[in-house]
Every structure is written in C-alpha cells, then in structure tokens.
MOPAC internal coordinates of N, CA, C and O (Angstrom, degrees):
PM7 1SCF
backbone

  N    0.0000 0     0.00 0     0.00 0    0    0    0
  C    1.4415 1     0.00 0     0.00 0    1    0    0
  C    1.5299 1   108.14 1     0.00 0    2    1    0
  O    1.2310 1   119.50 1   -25.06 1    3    2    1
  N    1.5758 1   118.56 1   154.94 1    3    2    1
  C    1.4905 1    93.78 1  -170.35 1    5    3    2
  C    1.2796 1    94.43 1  -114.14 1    6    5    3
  O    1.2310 1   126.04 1     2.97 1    7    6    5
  N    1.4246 1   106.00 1  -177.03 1    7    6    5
  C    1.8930 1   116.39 1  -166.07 1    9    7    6
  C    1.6276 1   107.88 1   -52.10 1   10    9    7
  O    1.2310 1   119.80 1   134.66 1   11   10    9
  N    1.5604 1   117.98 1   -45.34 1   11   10    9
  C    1.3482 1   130.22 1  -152.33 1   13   11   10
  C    1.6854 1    78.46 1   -80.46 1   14   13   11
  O    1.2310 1   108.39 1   130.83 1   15   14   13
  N    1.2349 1   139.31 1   -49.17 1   15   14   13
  C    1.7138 1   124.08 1  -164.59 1   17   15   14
  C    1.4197 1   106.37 1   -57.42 1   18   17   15
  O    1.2310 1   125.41 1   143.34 1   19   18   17
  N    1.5981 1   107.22 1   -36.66 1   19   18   17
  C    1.3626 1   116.13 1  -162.73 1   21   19   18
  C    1.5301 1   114.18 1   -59.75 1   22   21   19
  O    1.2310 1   130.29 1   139.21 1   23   22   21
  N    1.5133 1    97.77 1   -40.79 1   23   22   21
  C    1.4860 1   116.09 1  -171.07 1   25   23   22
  C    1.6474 1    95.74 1   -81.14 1   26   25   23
  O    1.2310 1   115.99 1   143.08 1   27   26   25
  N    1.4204 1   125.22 1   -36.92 1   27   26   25
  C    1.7252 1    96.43 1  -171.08 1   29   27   26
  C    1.4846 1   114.43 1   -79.94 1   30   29   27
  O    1.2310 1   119.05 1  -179.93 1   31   30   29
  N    1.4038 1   119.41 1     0.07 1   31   30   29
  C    1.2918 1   114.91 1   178.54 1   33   31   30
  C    2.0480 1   109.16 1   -72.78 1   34   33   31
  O    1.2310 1   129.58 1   170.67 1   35   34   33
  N    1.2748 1    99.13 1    -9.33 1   35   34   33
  C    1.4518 1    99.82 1   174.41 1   37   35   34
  C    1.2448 1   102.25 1   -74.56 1   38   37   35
  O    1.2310 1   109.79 1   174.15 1   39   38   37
  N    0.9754 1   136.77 1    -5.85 1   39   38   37
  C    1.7203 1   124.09 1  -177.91 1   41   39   38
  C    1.4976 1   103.49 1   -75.20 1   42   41   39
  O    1.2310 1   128.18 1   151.20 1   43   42   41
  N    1.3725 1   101.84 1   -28.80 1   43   42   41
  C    1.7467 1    98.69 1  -161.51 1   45   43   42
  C    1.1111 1   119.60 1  -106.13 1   46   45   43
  O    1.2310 1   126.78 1  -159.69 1   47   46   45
  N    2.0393 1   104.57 1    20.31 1   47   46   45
  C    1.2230 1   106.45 1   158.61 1   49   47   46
  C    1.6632 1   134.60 1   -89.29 1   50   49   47
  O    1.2310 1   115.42 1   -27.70 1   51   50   49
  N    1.3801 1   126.29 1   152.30 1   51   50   49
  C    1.2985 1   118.42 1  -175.27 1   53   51   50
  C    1.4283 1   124.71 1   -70.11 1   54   53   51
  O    1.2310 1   119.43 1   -28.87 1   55   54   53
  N    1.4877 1   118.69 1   151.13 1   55   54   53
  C    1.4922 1   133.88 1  -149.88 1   57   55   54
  C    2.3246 1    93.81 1   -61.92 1   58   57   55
  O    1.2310 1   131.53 1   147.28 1   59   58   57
  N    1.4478 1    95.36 1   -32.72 1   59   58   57
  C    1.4898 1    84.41 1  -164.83 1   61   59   58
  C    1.4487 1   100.77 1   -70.41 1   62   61   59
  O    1.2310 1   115.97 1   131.81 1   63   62   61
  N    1.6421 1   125.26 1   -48.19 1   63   62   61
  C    1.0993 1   131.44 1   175.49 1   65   63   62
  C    1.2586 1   117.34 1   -36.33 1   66   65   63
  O    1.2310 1   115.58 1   143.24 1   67   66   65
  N    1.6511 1   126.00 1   -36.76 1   67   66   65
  C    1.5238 1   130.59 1  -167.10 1   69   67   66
  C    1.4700 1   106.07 1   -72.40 1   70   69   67
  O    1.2310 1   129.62 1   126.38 1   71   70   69
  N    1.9733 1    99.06 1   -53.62 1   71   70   69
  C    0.9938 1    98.27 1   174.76 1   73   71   70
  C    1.8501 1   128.62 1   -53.88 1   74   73   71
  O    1.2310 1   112.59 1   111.70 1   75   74   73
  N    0.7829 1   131.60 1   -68.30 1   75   74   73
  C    1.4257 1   143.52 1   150.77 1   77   75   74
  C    1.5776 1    99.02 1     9.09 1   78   77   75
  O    1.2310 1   117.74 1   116.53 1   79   78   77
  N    1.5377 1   121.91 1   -63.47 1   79   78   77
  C    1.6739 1   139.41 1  -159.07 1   81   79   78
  C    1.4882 1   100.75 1   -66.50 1   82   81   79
  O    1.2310 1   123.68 1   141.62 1   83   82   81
  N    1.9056 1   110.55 1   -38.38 1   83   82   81
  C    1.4099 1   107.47 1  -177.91 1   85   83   82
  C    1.3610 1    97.25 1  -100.11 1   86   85   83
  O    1.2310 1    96.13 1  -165.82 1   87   86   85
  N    1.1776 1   159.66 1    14.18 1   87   86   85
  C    1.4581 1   120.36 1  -164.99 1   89   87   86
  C    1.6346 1    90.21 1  -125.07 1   90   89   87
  O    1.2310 1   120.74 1   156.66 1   91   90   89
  N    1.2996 1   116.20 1   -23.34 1   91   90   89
  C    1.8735 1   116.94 1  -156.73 1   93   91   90
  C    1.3102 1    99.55 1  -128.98 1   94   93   91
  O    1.2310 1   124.84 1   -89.03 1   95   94   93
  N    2.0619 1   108.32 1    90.97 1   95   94   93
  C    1.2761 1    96.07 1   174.03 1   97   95   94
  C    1.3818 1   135.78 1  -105.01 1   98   97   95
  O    1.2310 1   124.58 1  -151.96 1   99   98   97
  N    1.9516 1   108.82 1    28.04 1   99   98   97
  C    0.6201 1   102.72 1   140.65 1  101   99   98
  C    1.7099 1   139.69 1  -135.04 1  102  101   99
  O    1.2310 1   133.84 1  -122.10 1  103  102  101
  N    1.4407 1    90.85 1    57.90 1  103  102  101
  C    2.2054 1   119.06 1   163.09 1  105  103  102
  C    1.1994 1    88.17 1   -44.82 1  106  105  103
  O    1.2310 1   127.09 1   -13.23 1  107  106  105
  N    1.8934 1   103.96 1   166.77 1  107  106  105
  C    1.1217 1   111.64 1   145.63 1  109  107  106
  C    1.4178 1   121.71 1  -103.58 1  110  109  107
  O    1.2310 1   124.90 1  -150.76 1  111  110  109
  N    1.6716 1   108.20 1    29.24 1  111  110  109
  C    1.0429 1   103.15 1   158.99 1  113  111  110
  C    1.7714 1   115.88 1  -112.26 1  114  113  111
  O    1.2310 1   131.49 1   -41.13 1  115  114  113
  N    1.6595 1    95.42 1   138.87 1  115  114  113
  C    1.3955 1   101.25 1  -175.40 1  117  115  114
  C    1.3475 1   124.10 1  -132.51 1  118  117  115
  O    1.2310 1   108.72 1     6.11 1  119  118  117
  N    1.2403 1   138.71 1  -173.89 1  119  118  117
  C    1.5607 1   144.06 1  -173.35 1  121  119  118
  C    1.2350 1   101.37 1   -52.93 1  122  121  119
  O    1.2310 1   116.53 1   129.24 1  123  122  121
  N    1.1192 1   124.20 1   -50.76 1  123  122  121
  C    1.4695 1   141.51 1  -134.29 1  125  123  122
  C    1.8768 1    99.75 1   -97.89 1  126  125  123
  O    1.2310 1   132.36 1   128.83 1  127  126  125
  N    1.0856 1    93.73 1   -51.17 1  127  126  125
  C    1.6876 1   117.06 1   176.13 1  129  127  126
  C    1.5306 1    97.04 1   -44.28 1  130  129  127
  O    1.2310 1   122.20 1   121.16 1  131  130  129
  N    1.1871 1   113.39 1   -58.84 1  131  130  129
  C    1.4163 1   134.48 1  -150.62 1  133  131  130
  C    1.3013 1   102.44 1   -63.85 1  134  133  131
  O    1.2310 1   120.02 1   116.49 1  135  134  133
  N    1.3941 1   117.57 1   -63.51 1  135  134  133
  C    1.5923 1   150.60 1  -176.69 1  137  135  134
  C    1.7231 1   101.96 1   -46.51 1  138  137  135
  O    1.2310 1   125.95 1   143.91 1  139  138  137
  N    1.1667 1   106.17 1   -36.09 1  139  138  137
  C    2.1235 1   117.25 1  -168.12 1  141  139  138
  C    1.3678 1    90.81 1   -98.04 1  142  141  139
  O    1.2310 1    93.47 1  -179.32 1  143  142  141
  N    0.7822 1   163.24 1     0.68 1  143  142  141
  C    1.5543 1   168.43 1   165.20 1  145  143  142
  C    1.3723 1   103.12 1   -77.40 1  146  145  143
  O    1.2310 1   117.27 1   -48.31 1  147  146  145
  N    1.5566 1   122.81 1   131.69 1  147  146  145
  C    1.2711 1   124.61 1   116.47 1  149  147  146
  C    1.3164 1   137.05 1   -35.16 1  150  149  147
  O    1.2310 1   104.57 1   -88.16 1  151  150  149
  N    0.8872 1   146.10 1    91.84 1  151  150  149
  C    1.6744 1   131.67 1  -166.27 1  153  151  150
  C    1.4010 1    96.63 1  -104.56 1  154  153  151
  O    1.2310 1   128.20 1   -42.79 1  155  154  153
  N    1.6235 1   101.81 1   137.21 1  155  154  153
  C    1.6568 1   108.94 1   171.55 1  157  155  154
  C    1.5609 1    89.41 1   -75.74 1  158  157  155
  O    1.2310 1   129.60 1   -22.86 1  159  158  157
  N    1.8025 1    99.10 1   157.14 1  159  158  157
  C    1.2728 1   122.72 1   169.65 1  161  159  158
  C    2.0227 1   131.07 1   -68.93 1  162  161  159
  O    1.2310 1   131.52 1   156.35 1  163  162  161
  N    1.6223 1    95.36 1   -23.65 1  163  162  161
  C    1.3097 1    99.50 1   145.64 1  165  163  162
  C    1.3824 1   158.52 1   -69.43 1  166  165  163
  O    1.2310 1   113.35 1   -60.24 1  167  166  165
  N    1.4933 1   130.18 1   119.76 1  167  166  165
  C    1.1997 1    99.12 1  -166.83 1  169  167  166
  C    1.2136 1   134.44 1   -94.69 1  170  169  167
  O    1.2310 1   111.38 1  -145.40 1  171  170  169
  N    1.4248 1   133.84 1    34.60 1  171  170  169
  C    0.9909 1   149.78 1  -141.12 1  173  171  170
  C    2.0312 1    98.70 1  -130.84 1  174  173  171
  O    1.2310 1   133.73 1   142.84 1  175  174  173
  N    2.0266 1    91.06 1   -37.16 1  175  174  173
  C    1.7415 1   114.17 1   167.74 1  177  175  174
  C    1.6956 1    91.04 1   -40.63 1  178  177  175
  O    1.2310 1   143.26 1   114.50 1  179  178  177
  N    1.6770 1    72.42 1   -65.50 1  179  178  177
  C    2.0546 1    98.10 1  -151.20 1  181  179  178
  C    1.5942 1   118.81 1   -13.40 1  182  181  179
  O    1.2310 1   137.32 1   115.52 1  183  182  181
  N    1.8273 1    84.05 1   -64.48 1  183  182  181
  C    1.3612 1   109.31 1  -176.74 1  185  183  182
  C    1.5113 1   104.99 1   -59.58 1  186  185  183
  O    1.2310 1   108.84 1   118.62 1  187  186  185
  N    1.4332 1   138.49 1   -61.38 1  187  186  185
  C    1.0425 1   128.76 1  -149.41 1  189  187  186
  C    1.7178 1   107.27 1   -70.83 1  190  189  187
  O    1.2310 1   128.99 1   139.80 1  191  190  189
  N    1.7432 1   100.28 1   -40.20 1  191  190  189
  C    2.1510 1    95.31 1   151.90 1  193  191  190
  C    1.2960 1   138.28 1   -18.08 1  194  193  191
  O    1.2310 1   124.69 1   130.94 1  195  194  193
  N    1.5920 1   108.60 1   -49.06 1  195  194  193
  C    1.3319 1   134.07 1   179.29 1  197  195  194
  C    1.7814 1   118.99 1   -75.34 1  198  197  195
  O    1.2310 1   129.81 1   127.30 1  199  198  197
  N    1.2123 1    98.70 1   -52.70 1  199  198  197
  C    0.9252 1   117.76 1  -169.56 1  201  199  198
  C    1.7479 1   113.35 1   -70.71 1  202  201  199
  O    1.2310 1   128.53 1  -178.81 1  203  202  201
  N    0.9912 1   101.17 1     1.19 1  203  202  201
  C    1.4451 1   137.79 1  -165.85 1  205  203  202
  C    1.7720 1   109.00 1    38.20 1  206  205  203
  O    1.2310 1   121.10 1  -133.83 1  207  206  205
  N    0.7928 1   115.49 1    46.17 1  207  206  205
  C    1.9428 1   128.98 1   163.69 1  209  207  206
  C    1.4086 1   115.92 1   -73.51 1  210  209  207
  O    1.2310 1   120.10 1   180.00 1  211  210  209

C-alpha cells in the first residue's frame, strides 16, 4: 500500500479516535497502531476497537 493510501485512510477515522491519537501520548493507542489496522468504516466500530470491546 503506498504512504499517500496509508495516510488518506485517516480521514475516515472517527472524531473520538483522533482525539484519543492527539491528546494521550502515552495510550496504547498510537499512529502506527492505527495505520496496521483494518479499521471498520463505522464509528461507533472504531471506538469500540479502541476501547478494546
């Protein structure tokens, strides 16, 4: 996959998830984490991914 795909899939992540990426640096959720993921397109998924549910 190339860098630029990698990066537009951040658009279609959800607002809590983003927030989360900037505010807590040290989550175990991170850029990198995020990026190696499949992420469902819901954000309601997103969150519960994270949230580890």
């Amino acid at each position: 996959m190339t860098q630029a795909r990698r990066l537009l899939r951040l658009t279609l992540l959800a607002q809590a998830v983003i927030e989360k990426l900037l505010a807590d640096t040290d989550a175990l959720i991170n850029l990198e984490s995020v990026l190696r993921r499949v992420m469902p397109l819901d954000w309601q998924a997103q969150e519960a991914v994270f949230a580890g549910r």
